[in-house]
KOLBA-729584 format. One record per residue (C-alpha): residue in one letter; x negated, y negated, z negated. Coordinates in steps of 0.1 Angstrom, whole numbers, plus 2048, in hexadecimal, padded with zeros to 3 digits. Each point is the difference from the previous one (the first is absolute). Last residue first. Layout:
# KOLBA-729584
AXYZ/...
# end
This chain:
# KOLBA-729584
XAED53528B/X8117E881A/X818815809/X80E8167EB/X7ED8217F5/X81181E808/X7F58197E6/X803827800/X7F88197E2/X80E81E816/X81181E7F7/X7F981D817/X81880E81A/X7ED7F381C/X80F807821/X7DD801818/X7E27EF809/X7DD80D813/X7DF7FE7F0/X7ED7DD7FB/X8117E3813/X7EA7E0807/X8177E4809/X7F37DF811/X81A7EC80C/X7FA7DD814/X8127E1806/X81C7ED810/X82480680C/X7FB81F7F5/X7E28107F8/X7E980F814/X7F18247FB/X7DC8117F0/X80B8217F2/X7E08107F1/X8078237F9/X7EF8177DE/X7E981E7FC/X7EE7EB7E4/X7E07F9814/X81A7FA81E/X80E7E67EB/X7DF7F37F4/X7EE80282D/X8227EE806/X7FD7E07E8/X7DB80280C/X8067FC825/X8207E47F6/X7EA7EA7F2/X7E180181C/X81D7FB817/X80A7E37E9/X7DB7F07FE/X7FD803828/X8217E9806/X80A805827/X81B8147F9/X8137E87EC/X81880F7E7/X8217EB7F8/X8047E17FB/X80B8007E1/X81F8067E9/X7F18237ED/X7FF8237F9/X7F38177EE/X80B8277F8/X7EF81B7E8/X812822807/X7FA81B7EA/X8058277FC/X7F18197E9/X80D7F67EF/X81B7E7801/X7F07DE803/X8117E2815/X7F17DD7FD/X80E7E4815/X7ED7DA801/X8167E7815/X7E47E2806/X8157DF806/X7F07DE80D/X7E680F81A/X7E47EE813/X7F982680D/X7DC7FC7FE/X7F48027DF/X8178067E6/X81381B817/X7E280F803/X7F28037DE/X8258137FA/X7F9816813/X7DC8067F7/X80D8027DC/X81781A80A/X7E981580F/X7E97FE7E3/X81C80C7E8/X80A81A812/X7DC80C803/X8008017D7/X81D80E7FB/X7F4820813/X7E27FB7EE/X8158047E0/X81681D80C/X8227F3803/X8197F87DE/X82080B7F4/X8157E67F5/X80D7FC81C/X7FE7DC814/X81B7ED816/X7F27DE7FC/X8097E5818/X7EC7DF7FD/X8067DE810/X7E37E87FF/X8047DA809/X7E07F7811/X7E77E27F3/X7E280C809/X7F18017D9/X82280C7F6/X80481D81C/X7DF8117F6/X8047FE7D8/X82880F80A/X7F3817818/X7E380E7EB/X8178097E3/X81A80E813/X7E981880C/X7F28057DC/X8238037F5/X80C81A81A/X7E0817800/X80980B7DA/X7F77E97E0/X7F481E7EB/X7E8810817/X7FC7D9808/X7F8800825/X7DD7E9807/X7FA7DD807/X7DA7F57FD/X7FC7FE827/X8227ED808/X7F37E47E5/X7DE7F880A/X8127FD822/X8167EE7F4/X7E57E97F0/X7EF801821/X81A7F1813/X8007E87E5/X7E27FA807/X8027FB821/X81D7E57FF/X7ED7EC7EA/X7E0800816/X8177F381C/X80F7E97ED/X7E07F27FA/X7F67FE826/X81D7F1805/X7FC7E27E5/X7DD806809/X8067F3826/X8217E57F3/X7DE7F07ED/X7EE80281A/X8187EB815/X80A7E77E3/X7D97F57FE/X80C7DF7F8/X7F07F97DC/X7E58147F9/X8018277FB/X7F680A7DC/X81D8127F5/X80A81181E/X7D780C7FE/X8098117DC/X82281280B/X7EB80F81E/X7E880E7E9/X81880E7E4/X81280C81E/X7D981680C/X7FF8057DB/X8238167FC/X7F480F823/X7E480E7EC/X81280E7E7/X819810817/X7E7810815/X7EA8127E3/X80D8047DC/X81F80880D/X7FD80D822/X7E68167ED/X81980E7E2/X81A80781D/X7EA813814/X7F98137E2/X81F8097EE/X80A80C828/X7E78187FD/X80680C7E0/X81E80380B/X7FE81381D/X7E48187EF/X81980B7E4/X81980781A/X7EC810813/X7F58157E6/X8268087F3/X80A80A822/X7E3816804/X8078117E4/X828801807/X7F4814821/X7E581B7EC/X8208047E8/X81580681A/X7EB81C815/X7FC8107DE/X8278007FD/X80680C81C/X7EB8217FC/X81880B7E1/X8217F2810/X80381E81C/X7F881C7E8/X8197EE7E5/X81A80081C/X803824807/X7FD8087DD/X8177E87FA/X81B81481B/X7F781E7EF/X80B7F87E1/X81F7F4809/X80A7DF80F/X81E7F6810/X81480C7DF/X81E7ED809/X8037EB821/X7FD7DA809/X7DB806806/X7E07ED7E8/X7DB800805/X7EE7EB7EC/X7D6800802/X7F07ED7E9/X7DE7F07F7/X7D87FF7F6/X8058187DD/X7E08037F5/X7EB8247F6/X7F2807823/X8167EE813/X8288057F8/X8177FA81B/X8268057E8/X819816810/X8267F07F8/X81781A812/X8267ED7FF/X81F812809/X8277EC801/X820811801/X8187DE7FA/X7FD7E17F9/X7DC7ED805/X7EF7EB7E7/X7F57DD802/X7DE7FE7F3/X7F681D815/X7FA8227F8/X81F811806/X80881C7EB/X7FE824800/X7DE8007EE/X7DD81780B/X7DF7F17F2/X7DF80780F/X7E48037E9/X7E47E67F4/X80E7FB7DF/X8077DC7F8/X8047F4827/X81B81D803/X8107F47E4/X8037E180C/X810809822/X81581A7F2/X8107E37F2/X8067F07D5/X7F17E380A/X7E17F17F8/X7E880681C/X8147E3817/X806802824/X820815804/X8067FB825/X81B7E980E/X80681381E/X8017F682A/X817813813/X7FD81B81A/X7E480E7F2/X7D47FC7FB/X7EA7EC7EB/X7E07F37FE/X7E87EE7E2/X81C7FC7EC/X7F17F07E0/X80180A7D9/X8007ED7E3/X7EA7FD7E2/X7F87D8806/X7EA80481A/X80381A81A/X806827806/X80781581A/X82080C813/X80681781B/X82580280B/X81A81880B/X826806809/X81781680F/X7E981E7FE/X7FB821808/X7D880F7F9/X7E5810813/X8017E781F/X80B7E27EE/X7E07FF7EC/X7ED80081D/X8107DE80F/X7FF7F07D7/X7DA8067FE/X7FF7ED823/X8137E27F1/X7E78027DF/X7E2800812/X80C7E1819/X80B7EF7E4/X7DC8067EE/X7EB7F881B/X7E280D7FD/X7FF807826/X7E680C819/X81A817812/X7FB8217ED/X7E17F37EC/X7DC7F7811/X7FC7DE7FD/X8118027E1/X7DE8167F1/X7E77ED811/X8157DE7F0/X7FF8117DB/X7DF80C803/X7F47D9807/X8137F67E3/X7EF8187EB/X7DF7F8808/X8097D97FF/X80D8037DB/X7E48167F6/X7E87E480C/X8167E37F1/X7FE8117DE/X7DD80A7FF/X7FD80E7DC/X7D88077F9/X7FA828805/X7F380D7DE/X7DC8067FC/X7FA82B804/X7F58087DC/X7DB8087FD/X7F97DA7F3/X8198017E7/X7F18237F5/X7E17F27FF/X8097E47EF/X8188157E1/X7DB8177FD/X7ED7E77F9/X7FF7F87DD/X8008237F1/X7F3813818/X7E07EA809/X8027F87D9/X7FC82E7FD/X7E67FE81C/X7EC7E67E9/X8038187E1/X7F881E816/X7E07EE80A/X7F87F27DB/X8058257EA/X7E9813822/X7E37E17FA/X7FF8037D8/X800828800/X7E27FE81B/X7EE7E47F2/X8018147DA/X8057F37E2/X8258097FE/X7F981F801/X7F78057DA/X7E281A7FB/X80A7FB7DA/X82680C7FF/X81D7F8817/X80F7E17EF/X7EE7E581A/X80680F81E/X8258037FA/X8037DD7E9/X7F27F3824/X813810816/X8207F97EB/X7FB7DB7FD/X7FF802825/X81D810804/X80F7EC7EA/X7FC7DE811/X805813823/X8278087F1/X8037DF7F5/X7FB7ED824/X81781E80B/X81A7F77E7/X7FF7DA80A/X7FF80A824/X820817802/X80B7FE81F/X8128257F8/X7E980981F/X7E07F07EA/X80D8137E2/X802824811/X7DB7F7812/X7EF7F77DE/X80F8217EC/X7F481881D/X7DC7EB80D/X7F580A7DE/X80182480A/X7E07F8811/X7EC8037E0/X80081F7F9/X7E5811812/X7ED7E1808/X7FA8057DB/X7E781580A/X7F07F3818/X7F47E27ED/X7F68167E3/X7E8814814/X80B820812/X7FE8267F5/X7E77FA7E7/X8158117E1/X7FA7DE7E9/X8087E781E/X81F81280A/X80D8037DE/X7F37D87F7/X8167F5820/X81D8187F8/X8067EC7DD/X7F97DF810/X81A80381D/X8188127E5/X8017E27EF/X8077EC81E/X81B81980A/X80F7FF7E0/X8077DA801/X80B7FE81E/X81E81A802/X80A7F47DB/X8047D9810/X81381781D/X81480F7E9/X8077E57E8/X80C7EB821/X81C81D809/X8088057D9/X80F7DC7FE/X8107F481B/X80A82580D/X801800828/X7E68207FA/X8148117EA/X7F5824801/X7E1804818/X7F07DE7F6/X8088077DF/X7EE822801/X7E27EF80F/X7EF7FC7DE/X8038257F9/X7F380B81E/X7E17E87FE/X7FE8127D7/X7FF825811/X7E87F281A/X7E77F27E1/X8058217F4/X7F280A81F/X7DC7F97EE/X8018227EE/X7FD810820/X7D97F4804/X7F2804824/X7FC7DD7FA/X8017F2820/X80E821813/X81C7FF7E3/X8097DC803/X8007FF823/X81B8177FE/X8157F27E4/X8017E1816/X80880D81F/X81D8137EE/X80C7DF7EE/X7FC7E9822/X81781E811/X8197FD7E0/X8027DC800/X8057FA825/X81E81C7FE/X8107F07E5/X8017DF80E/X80B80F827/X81E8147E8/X80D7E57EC/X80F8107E3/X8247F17EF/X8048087DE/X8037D97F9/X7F97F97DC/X8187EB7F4/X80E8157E3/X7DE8067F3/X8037DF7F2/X81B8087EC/X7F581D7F1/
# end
């Protein structure tokens, strides 16, 4: 039959077992009530009942029928038992269909955990018409007449609606009350782990240049090599060089799409063997590369390219060798480019914020305070030419700040465009710094189209912005020369102007040049800080160390003026 089709064979062994002890207690009381065996038959039918409930007890149709089955015979049975007991004195009538009636609680406690109130609710509605059709139909000395029949039917009816309608509350209440999310909290419990924990690292560092450069000094113990680089990933699919090692500097494969070992060894986590060169701009000649991907846990966190002018420089040995060295790394790396990424996150929000008050705090109010002085010009009699030249002053004054603060505004908002590159956004601040101050900007790009680590980027940036600041501010410069060299892992970010050169005795430019060395030391970079000839200053921030470049360069001279 069709419908039989959906029965579910499966048996629920804790449901089966309830039924079957409450069926055994049942029979039992049954016989010391009545001390009638003819009045197990009532058992025999319970059992009969409760076969759905042990065959196909997720069925939508015969699991209910069972249990309406289950309830109805048991309140017969209750009346049936009752008038036995009563008739052979044993026990009264009450008593004796106490005998049966606690298997109600069965049927009533499977719906309720189904939450099942409206079959519960009908379940006690024909229970009870059962009790009373069972003390009714059971012959002249009907039980149903009786105090004790009457009270034992209404107490296990109530206990059966306790079941019934209380049962999904209590559980609700029982269950342990799930912990409210505390973002902020578990963000500061982490956090503070995170700075016990790089406190007390191998040199307190979560650096991830100075990770990679010390990966790369092991690595060239246990295997020969002409040639390496650790690279990660960044915006945009591509990869960075986070350090590098070799006579010469190489223009890494950096994107995930080309046919390299480099891709495949992002795709499947394995080190990849090839007897070419690796870089963009291939090598003649006997070349080896080992591509060994840092995997952590199940994510692939960065590269490690190891490449010797020699055939088959790496055997299977060799990246066994190397694999044991790269597996430990690369949990060290991924705890460093972590870290990066949070203070990252945190710097800008920060700097978001600042620049959200000045806004809506400082700079509107100063607005006012030259809305107020251009209202009392307007009002001064006739012949107050002195106080007028006074708030003339005094409102070029409030000009001047806010527009200092406007830059300001401006310099804190400013960020690296993963797609953009550190070049453009430099040249960007320069050219929105210099017009506002009247300075002819020069530019010299010389910039790879691979990129530096983000915060990396990001420090370079801030330097150069203080830089150029500087020259805005107290040089009394007419020409700003703005240089940006990127190679990676190498850079060199270069400004220098026409002034006056750098005045010792000037507090806010010591205070400049303290943080422009506490970023390039943050970055593992030099300050340069030198005159200019005939007249000026240069500021240069080199990051790594330079070399003969054989890459291919995207590099603009801007002419003057631009």
């Amino acid at each position: 039959m069709p419908v039989l089709a959906n029965v579910s064979a499966r048996v629920q062994p804790l449901a089966v077992a309830a039924r079957i002890v409450m069926l055994a207690l049942v029979a039992a009381l049954t016989l010391i009530a009545t001390r009638e065996p003819a009045q197990l038959r009532w058992i025999a039918l319970l059992v009969v009942a409760a076969l759905p409930a042990f065959l196909a007890p997720d069925h939508r149709v015969f699991g209910p029928l069972g249990r309406f089955a289950e309830v109805a015979v048991t309140g017969l049975a209750a009346g049936s038992i009752a008038a036995a007991a009563d008739a052979t004195g044993t026990v009264d009538a009450g008593f004796g269909a106490e005998a049966v009636l606690p298997y109600l609680a069965v049927p009533l406690l499977t719906a309720a955990l189904r939450r099942r109130p409206t079959e519960g609710a009908a379940l006690l509605g024909v229970a009870a018409v059962a009790l009373v059709a069972g003390g009714t139909l059971t012959g002249d000395d009907s039980p149903i007449t009786q105090p004790g029949f009457l009270a034992a039917g209404g107490q296990w009816l109530v206990l059966g609606a306790i079941v019934t309608f209380a049962a999904d509350t209590m559980r609700q209440l029982m269950q342990p009350a799930e912990p409210t999310p505390q973002p902020y909290a578990e963000a500061t419990r982490l956090l503070t782990q995170l700075r016990s924990v790089a406190r007390s690292l191998p040199g307190a560092t979560l650096d991830p240049g100075g990770i990679s450069e010390h990966l790369l000094e092991e690595l060239r113990l246990v295997a020969p090599g002409d040639r390496a680089a650790v690279l990660s990933t960044s915006g945009g699919g591509r990869l960075v060089v986070l350090a590098q090692t070799g006579a010469e500097r190489v223009d890494w494969e950096t994107t995930l799409d080309a046919d390299s070992a480099i891709a495949d060894a992002w795709a499947t986590q394995q080190p990849q063997t090839a007897s070419r060169s690796q870089a963009r701009s291939h090598r003649r000649g006997e070349v080896s590369s080992l591509v060994v991907p840092l995997v952590a846990g199940v994510r692939t966190i960065g590269l490690v390219i190891l490449e010797a002018d020699v055939s088959s420089a790496y055997p299977s040995s060799v990246v066994f060798e190397v694999t044991g060295v790269t597996e430990p790394a690369a949990i060290r790396l991924e705890a460093a480019l972590l870290f990066d990424d949070v203070r990252s996150l945190a710097t800008n929000e920060e700097r978001q914020r600042l620049a959200r008050e000045i806004h809506d705090g400082v700079a509107q109010e100063l607005v006012m305070v030259g809305y107020g002085i251009d209202n009392a010009q307007a009002t001064l009699p006739e012949g107050a030419e002195e106080t007028a030249e006074e708030l003339r002053s005094l409102r070029n004054e409030v000009t001047r700040v806010i527009t200092e603060l406007r830059l300001s505004l401006f310099e804190l908002r400013s960020e690296v465009d993963r797609n953009g590159g550190l070049a453009a956004a430099i040249a960007e601040y320069a050219r929105t710094l210099g017009t506002s101050a009247g300075l002819r900007v020069h530019f010299t790009f010389d910039e790879s189209t691979a990129r530096l680590p983000a915060a990396t980027e990001a420090e370079l940036l801030r330097i150069a912005q203080e830089a150029i600041t500087n020259a805005r501010k107290h040089a009394g410069a007419s020409n700003l020369w703005v240089t940006c060299t990127v190679d990676p892992p190498y850079a060199e970010i270069e400004v220098s102007d026409d002034g006056k050169g750098f005045a010792d005795d000037r507090p806010d430019g010591r205070y400049g040049l303290t943080i422009m060395a506490e970023r390039a030391e943050r970055i593992r970079g030099r300050l340069k800080i030198t005159p200019r000839h005939p007249s000026g200053t240069t500021v240069a921030v080199v990051l790594g160390s330079s070399g003969r470049r054989d890459s291919v360069r995207d590099s603009v001279s801007a002419p003057e003026g631009e």
